[in-house]
N, C-alpha and C positions, 0 to 999 in steps of 0.2 A: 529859506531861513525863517519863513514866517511862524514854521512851527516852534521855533522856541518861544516866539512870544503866546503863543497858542498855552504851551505849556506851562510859563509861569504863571498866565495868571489862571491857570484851572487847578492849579496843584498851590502856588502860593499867593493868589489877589492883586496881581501886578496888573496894575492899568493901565493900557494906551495913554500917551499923553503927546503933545504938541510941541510943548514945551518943559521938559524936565525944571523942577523948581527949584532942584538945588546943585544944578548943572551949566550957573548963566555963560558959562565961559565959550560954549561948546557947541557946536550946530554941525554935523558931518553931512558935509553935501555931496550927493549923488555924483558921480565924475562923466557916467554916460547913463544910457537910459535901461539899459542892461541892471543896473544898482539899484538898491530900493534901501532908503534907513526907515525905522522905527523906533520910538521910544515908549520907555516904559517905568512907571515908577512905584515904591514899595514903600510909601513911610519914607526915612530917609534916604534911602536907594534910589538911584536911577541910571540906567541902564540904553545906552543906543546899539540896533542890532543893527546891522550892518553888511547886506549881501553884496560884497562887493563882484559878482558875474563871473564866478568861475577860479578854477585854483590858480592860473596864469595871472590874477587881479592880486593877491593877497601882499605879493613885497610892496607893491606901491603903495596899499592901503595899510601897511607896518609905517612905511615911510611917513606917509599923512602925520599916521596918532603920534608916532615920536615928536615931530618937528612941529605940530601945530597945537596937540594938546598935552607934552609933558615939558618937551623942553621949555615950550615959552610960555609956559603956567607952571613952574615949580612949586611956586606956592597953593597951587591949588590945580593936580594931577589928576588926571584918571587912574584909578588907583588898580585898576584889574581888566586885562587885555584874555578874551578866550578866542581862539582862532581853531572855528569846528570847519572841518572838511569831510566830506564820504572819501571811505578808502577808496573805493571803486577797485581796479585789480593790483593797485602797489604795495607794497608791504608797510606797515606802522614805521619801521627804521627809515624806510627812504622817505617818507612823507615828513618824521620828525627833521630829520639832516636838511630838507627843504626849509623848515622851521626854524631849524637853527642858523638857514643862512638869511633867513630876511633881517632876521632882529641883529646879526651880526655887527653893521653897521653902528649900532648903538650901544646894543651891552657887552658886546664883545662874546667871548665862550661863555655858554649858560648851558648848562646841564638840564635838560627835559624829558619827563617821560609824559607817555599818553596818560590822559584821565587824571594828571598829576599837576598840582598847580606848583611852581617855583617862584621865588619872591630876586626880582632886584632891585638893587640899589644903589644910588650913585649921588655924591654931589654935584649939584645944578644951580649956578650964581650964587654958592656959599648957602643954597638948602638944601636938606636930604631928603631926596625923595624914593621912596619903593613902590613899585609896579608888583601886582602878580601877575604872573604870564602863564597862561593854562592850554594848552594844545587838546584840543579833542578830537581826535580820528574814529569813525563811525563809520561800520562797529565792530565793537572791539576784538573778536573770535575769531572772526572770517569776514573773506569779501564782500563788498556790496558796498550800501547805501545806506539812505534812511527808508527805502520801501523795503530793503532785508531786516530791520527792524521793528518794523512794523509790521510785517509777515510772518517773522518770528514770534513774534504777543499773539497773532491769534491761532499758528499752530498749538502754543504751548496751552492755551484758555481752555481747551477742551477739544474729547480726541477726535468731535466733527471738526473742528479747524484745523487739526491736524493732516487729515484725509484732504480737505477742500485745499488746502497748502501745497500738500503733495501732487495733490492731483491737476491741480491748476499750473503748476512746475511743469508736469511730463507734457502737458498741454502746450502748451508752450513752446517746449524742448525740440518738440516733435513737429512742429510749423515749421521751427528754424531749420529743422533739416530739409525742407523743403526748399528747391533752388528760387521758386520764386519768391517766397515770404523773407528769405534771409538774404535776399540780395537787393530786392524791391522797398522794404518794408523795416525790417527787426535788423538793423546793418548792424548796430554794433549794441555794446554788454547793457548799457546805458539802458536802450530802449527795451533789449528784451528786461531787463530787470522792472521796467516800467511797466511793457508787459504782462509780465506775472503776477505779480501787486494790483492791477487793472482785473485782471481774470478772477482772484481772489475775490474782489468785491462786488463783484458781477454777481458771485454766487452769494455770499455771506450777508450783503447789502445791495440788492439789487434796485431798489428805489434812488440811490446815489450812483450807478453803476455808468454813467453817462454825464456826468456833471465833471466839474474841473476836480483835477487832484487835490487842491483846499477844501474844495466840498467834501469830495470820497473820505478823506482824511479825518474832518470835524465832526461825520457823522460817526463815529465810533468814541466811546468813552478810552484813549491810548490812557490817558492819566492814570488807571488804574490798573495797566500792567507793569507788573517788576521789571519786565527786560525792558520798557520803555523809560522805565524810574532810573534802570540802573546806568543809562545813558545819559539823558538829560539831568538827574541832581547833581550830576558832574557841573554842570553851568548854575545851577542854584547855589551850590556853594560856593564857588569862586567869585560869583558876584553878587553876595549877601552881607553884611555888614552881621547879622544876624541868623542863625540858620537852627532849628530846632536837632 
């Protein structure tokens, strides 16, 4: 989840912060050591990103922001909840119906689509309050992750990444047929997708080709690919007060 905060502030100047300054109400604390928060803030904005360790974590962490930062701060809510997951191999519709059932408990039936922010509303101790609630499943075409995402931007940048994509793919493909690599090593979709994306930058960026996945990540300018933009402004705008 780091790289959203990666992406606001490269694309819109959103700075790490400590303490959100106009957020006194609010401190989401890590539940195990799996979770990691960040904050981040815009001018009036600010923003806590929130890995809560996996898609089996996200009803509790629904439960949390209801119960601790809307219901018992009416008068002064978080006003926009986005909840990004990788598709991995499910389909957009089962992922949303998952969606639709954490929040159940609170707003009752709410109509969501992906990439699409829905606004509710309800009274709370005689104020009204609205949330937007933003679902983002990535990505949005096909299977995968965020390293199909990012595999995709540099296929599409030029037709050497294209070739280096492809061919880092059959690479790959062709280990996993192998009994010992795919029983030993690449077990499930997960790792070979990690795989792939690793091979990619082996070739394209081979001075980061050894470093952690934040590293491999940072060293490529993503901010200025469309298939990168067209995923993440999805999260700029939903949590912007202001948005060009």
């Amino acid at each position: 989840m780091w790289f959203i905060g990666y992406y606001l502030h490269k694309t819109r100047k959103w700075e790490i912060t400590t303490k959100p300054i106009n957020w006194e109400n609010y401190k989401v604390s890590p539940l195990n050591r799996k979770q990691e928060v960040n904050y981040l803030t815009n001018g009036e904005d600010s923003v806590a990103i929130w890995s809560v360790g996996g898609k089996d974590s996200f009803s509790h962490a629904v439960d949390i922001l209801f119960e601790k930062f809307i219901n018992a701060y009416p008068s002064d809510p978080i006003n926009s909840i986005v909840i990004m997951r990788d598709r991995d191999n499910e389909s957009i519709s089962t992922i949303l119906q998952n969606v639709k059932e954490w929040f159940a408990e609170f707003v009752g039936e709410i109509d969501i689509e992906n990439k699409s922010t829905s606004i509710w509303s309800n009274e709370i101790d005689g104020i009204d309050v609205s949330v937007k609630i933003t679902p983002l499943i990535i990505p949005f075409s096909e299977e995968g992750a965020i390293e199909t995402i990012l595999m995709n931007s540099i296929s599409e940048s030029s037709r050497e990444g294209q070739v280096v994509v492809d061919e880092a793919k059959k690479y790959v493909n062709t280990l996993c047929d192998r009994e010992e690599v795919g029983t030993n090593y690449l077990t499930h979709e997960r790792l070979i997708l990690k795989a792939k994306y690793s091979a990619v930058i082996a070739v394209t960026n081979p001075d980061h080709s050894t470093g952690l996945f934040q590293d491999m990540v940072i060293s490529s300018p993503w901010e200025n690919s469309e298939h990168v933009k067209e995923h993440f402004d999805v999260i700029v705008k939903a949590i912007s007060s202001n948005v060009e």
